[in-house]
FIFI-743849 format. One record per atom (N, C-alpha, C): x negated, y, z negated. Coordinates in steps of 0.05 Angstrom, whole numbers, plus 32768, in hexadecimal, padded with zeros to 4 digits. Each point is the difference from the previous one (the first is absolute). Layout:
BEGIN
XYZ
...
This chain:
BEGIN
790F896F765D
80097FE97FF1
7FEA7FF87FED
80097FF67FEA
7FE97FFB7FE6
80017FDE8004
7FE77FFD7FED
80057FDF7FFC
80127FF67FF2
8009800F7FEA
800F80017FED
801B7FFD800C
8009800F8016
80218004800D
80007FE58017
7FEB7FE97FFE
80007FED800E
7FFE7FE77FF9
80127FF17FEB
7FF97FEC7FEC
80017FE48011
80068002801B
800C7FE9800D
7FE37FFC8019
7FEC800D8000
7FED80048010
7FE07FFC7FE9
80027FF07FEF
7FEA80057FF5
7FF17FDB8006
7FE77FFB8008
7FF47FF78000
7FED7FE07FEE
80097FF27FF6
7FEB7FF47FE4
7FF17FEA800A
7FE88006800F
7FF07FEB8006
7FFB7FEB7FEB
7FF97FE88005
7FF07FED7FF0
7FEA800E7FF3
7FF27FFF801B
7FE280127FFC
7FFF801B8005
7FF3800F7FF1
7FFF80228002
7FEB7FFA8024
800F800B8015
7FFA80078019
7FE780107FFA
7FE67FFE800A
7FDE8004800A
8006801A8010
800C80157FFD
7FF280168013
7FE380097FF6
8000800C8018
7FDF800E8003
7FFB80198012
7FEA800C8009
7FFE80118009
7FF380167FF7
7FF6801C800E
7FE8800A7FF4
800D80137FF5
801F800B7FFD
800680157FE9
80187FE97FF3
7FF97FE47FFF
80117FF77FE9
7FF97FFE7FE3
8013800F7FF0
7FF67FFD7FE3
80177FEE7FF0
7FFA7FE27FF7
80097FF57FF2
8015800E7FE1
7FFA800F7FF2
800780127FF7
801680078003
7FFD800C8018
801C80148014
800B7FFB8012
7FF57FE3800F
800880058010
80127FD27FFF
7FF47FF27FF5
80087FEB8000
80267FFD7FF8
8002800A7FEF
80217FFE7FF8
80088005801F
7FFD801E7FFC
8013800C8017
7FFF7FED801E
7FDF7FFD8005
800F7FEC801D
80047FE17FF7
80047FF57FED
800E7FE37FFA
8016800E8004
8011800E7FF3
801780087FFA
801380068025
7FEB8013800B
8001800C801D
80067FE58009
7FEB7FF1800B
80017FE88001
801B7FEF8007
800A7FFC7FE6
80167FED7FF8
801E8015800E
7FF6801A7FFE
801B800A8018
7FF88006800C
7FF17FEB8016
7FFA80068013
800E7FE1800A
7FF77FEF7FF0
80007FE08002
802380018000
8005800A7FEC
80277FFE8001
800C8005800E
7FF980188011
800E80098011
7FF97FF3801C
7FE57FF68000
80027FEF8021
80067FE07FFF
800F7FF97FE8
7FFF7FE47FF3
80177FF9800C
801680118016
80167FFC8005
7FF77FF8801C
7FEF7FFA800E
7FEE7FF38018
80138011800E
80068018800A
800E8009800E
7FE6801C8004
800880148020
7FED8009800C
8009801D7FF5
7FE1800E7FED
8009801B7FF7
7FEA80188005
80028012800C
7FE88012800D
7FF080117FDC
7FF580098009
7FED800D7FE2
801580137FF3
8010800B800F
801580187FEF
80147FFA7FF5
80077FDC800B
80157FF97FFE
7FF97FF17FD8
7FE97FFB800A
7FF27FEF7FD9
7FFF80177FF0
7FF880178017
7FEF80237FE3
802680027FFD
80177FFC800D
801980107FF4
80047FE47FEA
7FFE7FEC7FFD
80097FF07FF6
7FEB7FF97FE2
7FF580078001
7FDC7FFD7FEF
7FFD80157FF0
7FFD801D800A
7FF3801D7FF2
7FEB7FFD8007
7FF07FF88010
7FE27FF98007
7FFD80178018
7FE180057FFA
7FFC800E801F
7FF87FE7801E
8006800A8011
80057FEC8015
7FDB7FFA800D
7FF280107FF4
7FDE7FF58004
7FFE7FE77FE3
800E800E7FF1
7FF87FE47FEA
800A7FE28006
801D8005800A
80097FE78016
7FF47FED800C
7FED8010800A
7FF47FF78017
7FEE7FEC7FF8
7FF280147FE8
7FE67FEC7FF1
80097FE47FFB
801980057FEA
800C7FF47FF4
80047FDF8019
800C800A800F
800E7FE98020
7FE77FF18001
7FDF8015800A
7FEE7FF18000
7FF17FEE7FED
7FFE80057FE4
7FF57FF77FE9
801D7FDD8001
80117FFE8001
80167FEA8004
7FFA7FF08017
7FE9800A800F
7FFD7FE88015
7FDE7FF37FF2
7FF680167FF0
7FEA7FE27FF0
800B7FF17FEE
7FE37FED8005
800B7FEF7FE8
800980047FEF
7FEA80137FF2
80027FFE7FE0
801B800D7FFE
800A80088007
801A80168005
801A7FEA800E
80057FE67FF8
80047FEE801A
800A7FFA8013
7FDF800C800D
80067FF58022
802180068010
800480077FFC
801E8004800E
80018007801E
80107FF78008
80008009801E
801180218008
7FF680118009
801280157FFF
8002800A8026
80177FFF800D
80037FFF800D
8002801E800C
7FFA80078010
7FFC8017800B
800F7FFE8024
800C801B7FFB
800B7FFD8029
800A80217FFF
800380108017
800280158007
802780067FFC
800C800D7FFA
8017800A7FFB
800E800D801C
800A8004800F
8006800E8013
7FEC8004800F
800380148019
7FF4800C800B
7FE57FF07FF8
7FE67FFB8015
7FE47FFC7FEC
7FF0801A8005
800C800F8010
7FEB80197FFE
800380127FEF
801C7FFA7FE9
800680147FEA
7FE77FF27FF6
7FF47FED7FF4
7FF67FF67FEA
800B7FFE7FEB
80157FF48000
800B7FFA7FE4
80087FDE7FFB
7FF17FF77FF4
7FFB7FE67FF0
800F7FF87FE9
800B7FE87FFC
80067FED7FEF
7FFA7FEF7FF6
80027FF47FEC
7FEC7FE97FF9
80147FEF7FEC
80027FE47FFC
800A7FEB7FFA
7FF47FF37FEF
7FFC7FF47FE7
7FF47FF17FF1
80087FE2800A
7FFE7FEE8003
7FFB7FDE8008
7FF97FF87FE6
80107FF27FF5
80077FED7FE2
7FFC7FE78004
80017FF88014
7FF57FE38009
7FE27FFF8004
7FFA7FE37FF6
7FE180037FF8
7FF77FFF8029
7FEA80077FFF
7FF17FFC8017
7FF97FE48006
């Protein structure tokens, strides 16, 4: 899936979102995760519980970028969000879900 075939998943912060990191290049890489980002933010904005494959079928994202993405939404600068995490079945499959919380803390 392109960004392009996803007009209902795109992102527009106030503020251009502060990533960082030691192979981030502003350049190349800022659009793409604002953009990542904001379908990442849309799709868990429904406060309802969705595992990583369930966002990568809904998104076009790979399900390690997800992940970043889930984590970078619980800083601040990113805001603070609460993202809820709990095991899906079975807990010795390891398979996880996670919930965004829209209500402030």
């Amino acid at each position: 899936m392109t960004e392009e075939s996803q007009p209902g998943l795109d992102f527009e912060p106030k503020m251009s979102p502060r990533f960082d990191g030691e192979t981030y290049d502003p350049q190349y890489d800022q659009e793409r995760l604002t953009r990542q980002l904001g379908r990442v933010w849309q799709c868990m904005s429904d406060s309802q519980w969705h595992t990583l494959a369930e966002i990568s079928n809904r998104t076009g994202d790979p399900q390690a970028s997800i992940s970043a993405q889930l984590r970078h939404l619980r800083k601040p600068r990113f805001g603070g969000y609460e993202i809820q995490k709990r095991s899906r079945g079975e807990r010795s499959v390891g398979l996880y879900e996670y919930r965004l919380v829209l209500e402030p803390k």
